[in-house]
C-alpha positions in Angstrom: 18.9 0.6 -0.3 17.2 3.0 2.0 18.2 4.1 5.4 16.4 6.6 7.3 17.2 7.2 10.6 15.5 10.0 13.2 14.1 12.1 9.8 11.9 15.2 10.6 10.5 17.9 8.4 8.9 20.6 10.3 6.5 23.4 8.2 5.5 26.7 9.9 3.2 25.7 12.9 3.1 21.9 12.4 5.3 19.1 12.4 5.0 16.3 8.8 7.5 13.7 9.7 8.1 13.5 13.4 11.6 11.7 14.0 10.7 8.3 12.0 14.0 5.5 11.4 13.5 2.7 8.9 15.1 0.5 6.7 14.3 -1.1 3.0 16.9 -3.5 1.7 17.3 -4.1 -2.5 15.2 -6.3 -3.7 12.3 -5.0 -1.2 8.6 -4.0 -2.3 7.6 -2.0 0.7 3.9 -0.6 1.2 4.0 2.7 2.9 0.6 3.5 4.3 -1.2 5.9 6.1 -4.3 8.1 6.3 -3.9 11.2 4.1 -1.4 13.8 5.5 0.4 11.4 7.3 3.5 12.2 6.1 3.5 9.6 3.5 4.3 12.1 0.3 6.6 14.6 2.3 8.9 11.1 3.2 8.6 10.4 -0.4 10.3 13.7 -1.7 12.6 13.9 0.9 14.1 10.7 -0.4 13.6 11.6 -3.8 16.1 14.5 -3.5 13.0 16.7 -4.2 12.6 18.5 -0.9 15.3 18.8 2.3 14.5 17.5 5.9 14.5 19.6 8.8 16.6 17.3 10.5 17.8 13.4 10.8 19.1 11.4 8.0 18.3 9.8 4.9 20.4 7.8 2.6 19.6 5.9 -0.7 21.8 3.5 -2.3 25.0 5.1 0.3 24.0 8.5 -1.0 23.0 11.4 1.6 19.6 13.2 0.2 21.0 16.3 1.3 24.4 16.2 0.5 24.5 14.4 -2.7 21.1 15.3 -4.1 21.9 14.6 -7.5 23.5 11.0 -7.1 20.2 10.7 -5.5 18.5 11.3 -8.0 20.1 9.5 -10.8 19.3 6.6 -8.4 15.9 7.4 -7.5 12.7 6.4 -10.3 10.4 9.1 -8.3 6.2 8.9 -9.4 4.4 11.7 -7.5 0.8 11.0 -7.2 0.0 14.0 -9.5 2.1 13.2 -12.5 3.5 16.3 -14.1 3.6 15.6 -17.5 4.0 17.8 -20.5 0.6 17.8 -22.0 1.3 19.0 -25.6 4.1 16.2 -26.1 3.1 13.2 -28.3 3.9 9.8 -25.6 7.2 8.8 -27.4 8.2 12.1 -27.8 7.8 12.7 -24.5 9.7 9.8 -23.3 12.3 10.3 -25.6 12.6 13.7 -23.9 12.5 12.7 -20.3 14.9 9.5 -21.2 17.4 12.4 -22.3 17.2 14.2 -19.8 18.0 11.5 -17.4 21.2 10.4 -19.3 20.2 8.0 -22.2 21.5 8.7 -25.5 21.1 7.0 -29.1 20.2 3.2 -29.9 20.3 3.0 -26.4 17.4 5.6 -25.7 15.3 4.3 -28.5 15.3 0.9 -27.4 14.5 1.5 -23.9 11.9 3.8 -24.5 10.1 1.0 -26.6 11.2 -1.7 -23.5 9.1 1.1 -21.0 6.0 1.6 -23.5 5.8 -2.3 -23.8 6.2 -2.8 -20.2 3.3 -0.1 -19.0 1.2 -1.0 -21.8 1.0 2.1 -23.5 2.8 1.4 -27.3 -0.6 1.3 -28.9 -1.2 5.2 -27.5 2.7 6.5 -28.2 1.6 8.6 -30.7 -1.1 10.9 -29.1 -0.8 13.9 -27.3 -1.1 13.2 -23.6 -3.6 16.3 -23.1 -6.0 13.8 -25.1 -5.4 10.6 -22.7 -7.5 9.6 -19.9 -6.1 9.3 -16.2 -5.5 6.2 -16.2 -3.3 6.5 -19.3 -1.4 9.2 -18.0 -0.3 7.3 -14.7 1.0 4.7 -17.4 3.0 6.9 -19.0 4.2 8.7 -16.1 5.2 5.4 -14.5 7.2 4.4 -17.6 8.8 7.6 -16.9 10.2 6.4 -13.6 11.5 3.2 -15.2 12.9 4.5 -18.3 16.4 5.1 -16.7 16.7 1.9 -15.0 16.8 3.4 -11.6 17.4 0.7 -8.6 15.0 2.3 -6.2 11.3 2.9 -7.4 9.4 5.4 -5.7 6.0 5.5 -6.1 3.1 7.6 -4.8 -0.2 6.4 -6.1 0.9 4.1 -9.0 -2.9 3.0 -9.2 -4.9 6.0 -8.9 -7.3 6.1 -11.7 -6.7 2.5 -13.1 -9.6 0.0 -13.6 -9.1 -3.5 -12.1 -7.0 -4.8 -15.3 -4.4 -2.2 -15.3 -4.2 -2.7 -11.5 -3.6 -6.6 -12.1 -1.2 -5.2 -15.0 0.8 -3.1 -12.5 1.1 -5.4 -9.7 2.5 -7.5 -12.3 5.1 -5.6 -13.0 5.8 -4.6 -10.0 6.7 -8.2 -9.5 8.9 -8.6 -12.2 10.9 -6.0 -11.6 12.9 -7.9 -8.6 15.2 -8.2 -7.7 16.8 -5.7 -9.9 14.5 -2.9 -8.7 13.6 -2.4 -5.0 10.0 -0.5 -4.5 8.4 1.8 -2.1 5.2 2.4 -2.8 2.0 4.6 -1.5 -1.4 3.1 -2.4 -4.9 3.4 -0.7 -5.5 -0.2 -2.2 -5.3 -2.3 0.9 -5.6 -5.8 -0.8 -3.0 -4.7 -3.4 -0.7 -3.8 -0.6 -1.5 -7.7 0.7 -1.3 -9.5 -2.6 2.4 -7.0 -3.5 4.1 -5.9 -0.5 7.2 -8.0 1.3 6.5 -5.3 4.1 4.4 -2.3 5.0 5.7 0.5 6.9 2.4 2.5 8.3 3.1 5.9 9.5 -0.1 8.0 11.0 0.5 11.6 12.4 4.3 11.4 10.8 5.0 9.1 13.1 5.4 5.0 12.3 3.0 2.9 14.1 3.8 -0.3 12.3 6.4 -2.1 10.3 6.2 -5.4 9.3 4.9 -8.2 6.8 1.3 -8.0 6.1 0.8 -11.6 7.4 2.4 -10.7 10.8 0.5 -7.1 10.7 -3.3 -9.1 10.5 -1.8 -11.5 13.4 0.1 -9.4 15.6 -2.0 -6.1 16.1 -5.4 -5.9 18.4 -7.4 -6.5 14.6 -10.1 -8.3 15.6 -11.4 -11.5 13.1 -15.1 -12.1 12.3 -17.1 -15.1 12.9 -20.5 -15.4 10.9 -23.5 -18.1 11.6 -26.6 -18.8 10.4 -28.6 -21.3 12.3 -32.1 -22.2 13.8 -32.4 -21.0 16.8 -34.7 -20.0 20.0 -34.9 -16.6 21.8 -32.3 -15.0 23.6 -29.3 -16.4 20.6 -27.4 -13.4 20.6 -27.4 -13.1 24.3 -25.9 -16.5 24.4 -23.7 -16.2 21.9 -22.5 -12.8 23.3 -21.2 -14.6 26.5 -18.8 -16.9 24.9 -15.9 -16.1 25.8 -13.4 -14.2 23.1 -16.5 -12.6 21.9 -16.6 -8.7 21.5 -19.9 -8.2 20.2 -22.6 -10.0 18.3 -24.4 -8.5 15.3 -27.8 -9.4 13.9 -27.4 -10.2 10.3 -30.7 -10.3 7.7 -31.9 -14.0 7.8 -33.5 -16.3 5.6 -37.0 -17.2 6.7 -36.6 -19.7 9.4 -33.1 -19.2 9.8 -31.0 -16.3 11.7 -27.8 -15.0 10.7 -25.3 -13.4 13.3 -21.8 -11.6 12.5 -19.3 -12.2 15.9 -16.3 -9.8 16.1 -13.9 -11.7 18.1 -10.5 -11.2 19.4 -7.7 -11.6 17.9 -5.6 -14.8 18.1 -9.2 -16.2 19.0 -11.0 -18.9 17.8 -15.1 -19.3 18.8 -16.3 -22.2 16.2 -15.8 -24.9 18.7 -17.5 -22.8 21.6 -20.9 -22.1 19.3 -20.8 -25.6 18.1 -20.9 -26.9 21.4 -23.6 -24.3 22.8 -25.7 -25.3 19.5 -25.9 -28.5 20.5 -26.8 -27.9 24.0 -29.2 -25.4 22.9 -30.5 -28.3 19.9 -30.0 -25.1 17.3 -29.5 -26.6 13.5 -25.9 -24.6 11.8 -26.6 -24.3 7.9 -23.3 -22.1 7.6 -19.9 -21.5 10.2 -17.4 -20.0 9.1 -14.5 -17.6 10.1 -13.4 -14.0 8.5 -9.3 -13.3 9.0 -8.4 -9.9 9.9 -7.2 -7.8 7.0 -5.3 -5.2 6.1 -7.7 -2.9 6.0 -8.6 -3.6 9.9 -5.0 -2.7 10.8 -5.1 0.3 9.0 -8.6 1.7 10.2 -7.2 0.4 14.0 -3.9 2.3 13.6 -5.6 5.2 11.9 -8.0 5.5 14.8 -5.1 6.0 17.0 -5.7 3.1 19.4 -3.4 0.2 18.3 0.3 -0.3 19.8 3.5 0.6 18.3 5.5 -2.1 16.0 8.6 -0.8 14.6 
């Protein structure tokens, strides 16, 4: 569905999107992440047909983004993160308008703008004038925007921003539902919805990609390191102990519980201390109330890759 192969976009005195290649095949829902002015949103319009490269090559469903910027576009269901909607149109209205203007005509228009209102949740507001909805409303209805022409590729920058947690749950939902008919690239600061969503993230830092792959193999693969916690009873000297274990990074005092001391252990990754701490507590005769570990996350990859220390994966 997408094809991008050695894409820059050069503006006067820096450099957005430094020669990135990737792939997203129908059916996908791909996370694109990165820290802001990454390149995240200049990649984004350059595939929506909204802005050229500099140089390289995009293609979206066989179609060249500079050559053939309108089949592009009728292909392409594009959400920028600052919608820009028509304020002093009435919802429907404004659907009806934008459904028009992307080819749909008669019963058919009607019927789908109605499908798109149902789907985003936004029927019960169709009659009020957009100026007089709240953010999160107005990402609703400019996401029913993107849909309402049945495009194959979704692209979407910030599809959550301004949502509470139920209309977050109500878009990853969706997002769901719409394969395999639909394949998604999305931009989102939400980590865990990335996790719970995604098939793959692609995370690009500096415009250039410093990791592709699933979200499992991400948390695995990279230097993220896990955390171990304990809380136990326990002599003087604990966190010096605990500290030389091997696969330990660092130990962390955590607030206790009267007679009982809590620790946080960063470890490596791939690294597993439980049976190590279990075996110095009983040599050391300390009592464990709790032991448990803490997977690396998303999140950890992100701040690791956005910190500029973690390998390349592509």
């Amino acid at each position: 569905m997408i094809h991008v192969s050695n894409l820059t976009k050069q503006y006067a005195g820096r450099v957005a999107v430094d020669d990135i290649s990737f792939d997203v095949q129908p059916g996908e829902i791909v996370g694109f992440l990165g820290p802001n002015g990454a390149g995240k949103s200049t990649t984004m319009r350059i595939l929506s047909g909204y802005m050229p490269p500099t140089s390289g090559t995009a293609m979206v469903a066989g179609h060249n983004v500079f050559d053939e910027s309108l089949q592009v576009r009728r292909q392409v269901g594009y959400m920028p993160e600052s919608a820009p909607l028509y304020l002093d149109m009435r919802v429907k209205e404004y659907l009806h308008f934008r459904g028009a203007l992307k080819g749909l005509s008669g019963k058919d228009l009607r019927v789908r703008t109605g499908e798109v209102m149902d789907l985003c949740g936004i029927t019960d507001v169709r009659r009020r004038l957009i100026a007089n909805l709240s953010k999160g409303y107005r990402q609703r209805v400019s996401l029913a925007d993107a849909l309402i022409h049945r495009p194959p590729l979704l692209i979407l920058d910030e599809p959550t921003n301004g949502l509470d947690p139920t209309q977050i749950r109500h878009v990853r939902e969706l997002l769901r539902g719409l394969r395999p008919q639909h394949t998604v690239l999305l931009s989102t600061h939400i980590l865990h919805e990335v996790e719970l969503t995604c098939d793959r993230v692609i995370m690009i830092h500096h415009g250039r990609i410093k990791a592709c792959d699933t979200p499992r193999n991400l948390t695995r693969g990279l230097r993220a390191a896990g955390t171990v916690y304990i809380e136990l009873q326990c002599g003087k000297d604990t966190a010096k102990k605990l500290d030389e274990l091997p696969g330990v990074r660092k130990v962390v005092p955590e607030k206790g519980d009267g007679l009982w001391q809590a620790f946080s252990l960063r470890i490596e990754s791939n690294t597993d201390v439980r049976e190590a701490i279990q075996e110095l507590a009983m040599k050391e005769q300390w009592r464990i109330r709790e032991l448990h570990r803490k997977l690396p996350t998303l999140e950890d990859v992100f701040i690791e890759l956005a910190a500029g220390d973690a390998p390349v994966r592509v």
